[in-house]
C-alpha positions as CSV (number, residue, x, y, z in Angstrom):
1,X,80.8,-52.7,-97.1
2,X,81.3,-53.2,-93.7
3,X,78.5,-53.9,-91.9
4,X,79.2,-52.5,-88.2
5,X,78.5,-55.8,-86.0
6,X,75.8,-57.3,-87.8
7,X,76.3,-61.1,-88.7
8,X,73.6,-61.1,-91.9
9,X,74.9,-64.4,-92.4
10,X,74.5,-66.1,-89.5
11,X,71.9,-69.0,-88.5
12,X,71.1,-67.0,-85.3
13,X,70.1,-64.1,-87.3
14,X,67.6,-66.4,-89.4
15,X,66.2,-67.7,-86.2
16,X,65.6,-63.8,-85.2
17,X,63.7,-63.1,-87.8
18,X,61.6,-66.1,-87.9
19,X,61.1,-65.2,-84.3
20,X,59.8,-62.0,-84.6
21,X,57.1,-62.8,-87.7
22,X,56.2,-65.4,-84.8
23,X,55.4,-63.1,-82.1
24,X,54.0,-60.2,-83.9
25,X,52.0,-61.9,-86.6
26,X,49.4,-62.9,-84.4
27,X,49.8,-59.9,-81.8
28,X,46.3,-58.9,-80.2
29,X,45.0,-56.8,-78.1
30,X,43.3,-53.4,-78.2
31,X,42.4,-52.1,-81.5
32,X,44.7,-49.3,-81.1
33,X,47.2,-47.3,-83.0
34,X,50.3,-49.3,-81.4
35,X,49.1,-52.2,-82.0
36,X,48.1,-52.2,-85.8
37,X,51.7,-50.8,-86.1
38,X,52.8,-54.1,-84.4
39,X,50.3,-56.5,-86.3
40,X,51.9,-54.5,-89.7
41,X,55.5,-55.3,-89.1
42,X,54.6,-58.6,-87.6
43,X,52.5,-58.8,-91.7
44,X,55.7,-57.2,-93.2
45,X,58.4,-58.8,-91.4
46,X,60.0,-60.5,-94.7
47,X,59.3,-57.5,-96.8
48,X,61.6,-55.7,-94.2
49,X,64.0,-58.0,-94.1
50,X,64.5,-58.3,-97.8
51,X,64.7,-54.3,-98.3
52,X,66.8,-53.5,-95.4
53,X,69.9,-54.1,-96.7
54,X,69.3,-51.2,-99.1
55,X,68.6,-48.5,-96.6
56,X,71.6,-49.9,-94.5
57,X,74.2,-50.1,-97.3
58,X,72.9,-45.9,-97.6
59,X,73.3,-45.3,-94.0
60,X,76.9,-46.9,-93.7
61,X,77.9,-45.0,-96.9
62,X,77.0,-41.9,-96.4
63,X,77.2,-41.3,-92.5
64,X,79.5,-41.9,-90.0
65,X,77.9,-44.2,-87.0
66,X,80.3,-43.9,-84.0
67,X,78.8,-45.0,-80.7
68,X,75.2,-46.7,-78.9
69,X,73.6,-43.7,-79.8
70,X,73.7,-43.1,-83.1
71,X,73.6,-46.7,-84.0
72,X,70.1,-46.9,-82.5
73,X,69.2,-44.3,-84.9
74,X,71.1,-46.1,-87.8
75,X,68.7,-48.9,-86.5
76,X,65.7,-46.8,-86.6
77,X,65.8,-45.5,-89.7
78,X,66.8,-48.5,-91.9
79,X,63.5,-50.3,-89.6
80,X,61.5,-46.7,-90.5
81,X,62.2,-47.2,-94.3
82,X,62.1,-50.7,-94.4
83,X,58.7,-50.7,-93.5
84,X,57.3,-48.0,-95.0
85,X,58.7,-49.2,-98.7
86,X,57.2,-52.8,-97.5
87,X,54.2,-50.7,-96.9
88,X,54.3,-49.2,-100.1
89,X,55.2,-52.3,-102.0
90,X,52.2,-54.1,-100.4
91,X,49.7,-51.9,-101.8
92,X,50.9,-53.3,-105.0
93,X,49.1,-56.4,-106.4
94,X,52.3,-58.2,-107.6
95,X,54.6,-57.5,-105.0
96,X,51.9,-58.0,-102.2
97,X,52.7,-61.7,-102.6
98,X,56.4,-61.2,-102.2
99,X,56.7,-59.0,-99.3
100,X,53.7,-59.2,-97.3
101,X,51.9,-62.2,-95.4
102,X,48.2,-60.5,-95.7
């Protein structure tokens, strides 16, 4: 499969991730619907990661992503279902310990 620009492999893409379970794990602010969103991904961040490469092996096989655009949608959903499968996992008592920090 070939995966667009994404390096999966790449140290710098470890250190993004790492760095986004850093700065949305402890996010607060206002108790609001935004930012439980962004304290749940920040929870769900490995979970996502782990699962994305399913939703993102579906995308590149089954549409064509030419152009910004459409790649930011490509981004959007594999991120969308990511996280809600995480979600969904998490709710589990066996997997909560595998793809969730909470």
């Amino acid at each position: 499969v070939y995966w667009d620009s994404f390096n999966c492999d790449s140290i710098f893409m470890i250190i993004f991730i790492i760095s986004v379970f850093a700065i949305t794990l402890n996010f607060d602010g206002n108790k609001n619907r935004i930012t439980k969103i962004i304290c749940s991904i920040g929870k769900n961040t490995f979970g996502i990661y782990v699962t994305h490469i399913v939703f993102l092996s579906f995308f590149s096989e089954y549409f064509v992503w030419e152009g910004f655009p459409s790649r930011i949608v490509k981004f959007l959903l594999t991120l969308g279902f990511s996280y809600l499968t995480t979600v969904g996992f998490s709710k589990n008592r066996f997997f909560k310990k595998f793809v969730s920090v909470a």
